[in-house]
C-alpha positions, 0 to 999 in steps of 0.5 A: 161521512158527508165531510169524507167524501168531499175530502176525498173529492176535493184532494181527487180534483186538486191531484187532478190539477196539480198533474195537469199544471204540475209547475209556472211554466205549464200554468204560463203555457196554458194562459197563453194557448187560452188566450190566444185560441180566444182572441184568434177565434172571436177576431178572426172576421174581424182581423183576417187580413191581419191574420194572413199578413202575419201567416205570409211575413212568417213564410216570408221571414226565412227568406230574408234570413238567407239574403242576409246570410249573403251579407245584405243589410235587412233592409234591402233584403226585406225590400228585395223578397218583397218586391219578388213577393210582390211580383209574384202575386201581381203575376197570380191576380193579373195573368193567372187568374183572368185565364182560370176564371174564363176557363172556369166559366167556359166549363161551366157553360159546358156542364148541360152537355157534358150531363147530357152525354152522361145520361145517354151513357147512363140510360143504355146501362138497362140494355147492358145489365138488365138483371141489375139495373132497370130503367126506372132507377135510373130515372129516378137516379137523373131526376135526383141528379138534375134536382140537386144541380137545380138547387146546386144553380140556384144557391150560385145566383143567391151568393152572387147577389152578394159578389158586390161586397165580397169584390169590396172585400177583396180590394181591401185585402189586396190594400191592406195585406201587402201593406201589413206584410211589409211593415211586418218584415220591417220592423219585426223587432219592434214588434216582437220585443212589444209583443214580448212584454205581455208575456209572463216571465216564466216562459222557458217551456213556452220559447221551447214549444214554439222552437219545435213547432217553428221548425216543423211549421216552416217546413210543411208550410214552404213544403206545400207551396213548392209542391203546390206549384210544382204539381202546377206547372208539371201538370200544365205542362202535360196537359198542354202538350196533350191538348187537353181543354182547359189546361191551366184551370185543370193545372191549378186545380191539381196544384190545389188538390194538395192542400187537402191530403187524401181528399184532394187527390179524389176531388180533382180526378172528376173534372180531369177525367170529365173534360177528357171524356167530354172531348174525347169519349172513351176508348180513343188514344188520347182518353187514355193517354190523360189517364195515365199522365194523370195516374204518373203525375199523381204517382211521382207526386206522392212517391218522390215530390212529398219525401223530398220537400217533408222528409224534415216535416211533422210525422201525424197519423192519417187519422189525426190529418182528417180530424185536423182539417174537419175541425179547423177548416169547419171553424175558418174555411180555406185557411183552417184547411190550408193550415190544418196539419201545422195547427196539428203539429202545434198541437201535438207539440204541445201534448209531447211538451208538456210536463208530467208527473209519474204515478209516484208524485215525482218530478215532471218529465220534460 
């Protein structure tokens, strides 16, 4: 009876295992997906910049495409996106950056009096509602708050201990990720055909998934960085003429906002609306005006701007899109955010790929 038993458990797991590896290519696919989330994972403190390099030369890569299509040697179209590369990322860290950061700090400074206003605005609730709220809640309300921004001021002064080696950081990714990038550009065969030697021979299934996840990747990821700066620059542009305070560090945090479906657009509404109240208070013209352009701004963006840059992009349920972005952003922060819906789309390719076998022991199904 014993020997039954395990007969039928042995035959229930090797079942198991032939459908879930019915052939080569799947046991290649599997081998290669291990392995790379092991070595991605494991190294990734150790080879961020490395990892980064490769995510822009890839965005990069279909630009130089399409300067060679205009029947320029690879070379001198690898030179001539990098340099546009290269001067937009000087633009960022030398013009942009300074501005947003001393904006940053100015809100920052004004931060105990925009909690000041809020807190006369929140004691006269009392007078206004007493059936619903006392004024002992809502002092225990501001107490909790004020406890928390203490705690919230005091972890900043702990991480800014450490500003030292993160500016030590960040001036060996600015050295070494450019660097990497341009001789990823360069000399793209070369190390594409040593890559390729690695890997198994069988590799059809394999080359067919990367096929569909390259065209669907390329298209969200150059899809979103368009959207980021469009968003950008539109909302700088409103802002400005509306004479909103801080207009650029509001701008790049609306750009920024899309990076996080769902929540981003959340997230940013506070601040916008905060610096609108703290310089304007409610009820003026200007108040309102800010809240609308935001609200059409907001509304074009998700009526017209994301149809016309992903109508080709991946198709994932908003569920999938939270799930996908708690896990990767949890196990590499900005970037497993940033990169968390094509890291999806890599893993529903894979799930739509790989080859079944129906109930009856047939073929697999590609």
């Amino acid at each position: 009876m014993t020997s039954q038993v395990e007969f039928i458990r042995f035959r229930f797991i090797k079942d198991a295992f032939k459908r879930f590896l019915p052939n080569e290519q799947a046991v290649s696919l599997a081998i290669i997906l291990i392995v790379s989330f092991v070595l991605i994972y494991s190294l990734a403190d150790l080879l961020m910049p490395v990892y980064i390099a490769i995510v822009l030369a890839y965005l990069l890569e279909s630009l130089v495409i399409k300067t060679e299509t205009l029947n320029m040697p690879r070379m001198a179209a690898v030179y001539l996106v990098f340099s546009l590369f290269m001067t937009c990322l000087g633009f960022l860290l030398f013009y942009l950056m300074p501005i947003v950061s001393q904006q940053a700090v100015e809100l920052v400074q004004q931060i105990p009096d925009i909690i000041n206003r809020a807190r006369i605005g929140i004691m006269r609730l009392p007078e206004l509602y007493p059936k619903f709220i006392s004024e002992s809640k809502i002092q225990d309300f501001m107490f909790a708050v004020q406890r928390e921004l203490l705690t919230y001021g005091q972890s900043v002064l702990s991480l800014s201990a450490a500003s030292v080696i993160g500016l030590v950081s960040a001036m060996i990714y600015l050295f070494l990720v450019p660097m990497m990038v341009f001789f990823f550009l360069k000399d793209k065969a070369i190390l594409v055909s040593w890559f390729i030697q690695f890997m198994p021979r069988d590799r059809n299934l394999t080359v067919r998934v990367w096929q569909e996840v390259d065209e669907q990747i390329g298209n969200y990821v150059r899809g979103k960085i368009a959207e980021v700066f469009i968003l950008w620059a539109v909302s700088y542009a409103t802002y400005s003429a509306l004479g909103l305070n801080y207009a650029l560090l509001l701008a790049v945090l609306m750009g920024l906002s899309v990076i996080i479906p769902y929540v981003g657009a959340t997230l940013v509404t506070f601040p916008v609306l905060g610096v609108a109240y703290v310089q304007w208070g409610f009820g003026v013209d200007e108040f309102m005006y800010t809240i609308i352009a935001y609200s059409v701004i907001q509304s074009l963006d998700g009526v017209l701007l994301v149809p016309v840059l992903f109508s080709e992009a991946v198709n994932l349920h908003a569920v999938a899109i939270i799930v996908a972005i708690l896990l990767f952003g949890g196990m590499w922060g900005f970037w497993g955010v940033f990169l968390a819906i094509p890291l999806a789309t890599v893993v529903k390719a894979v799930l739509t790929a790989w080859p079944r076998i129906d109930d009856k022991g047939g073929c697999p199904n590609y």
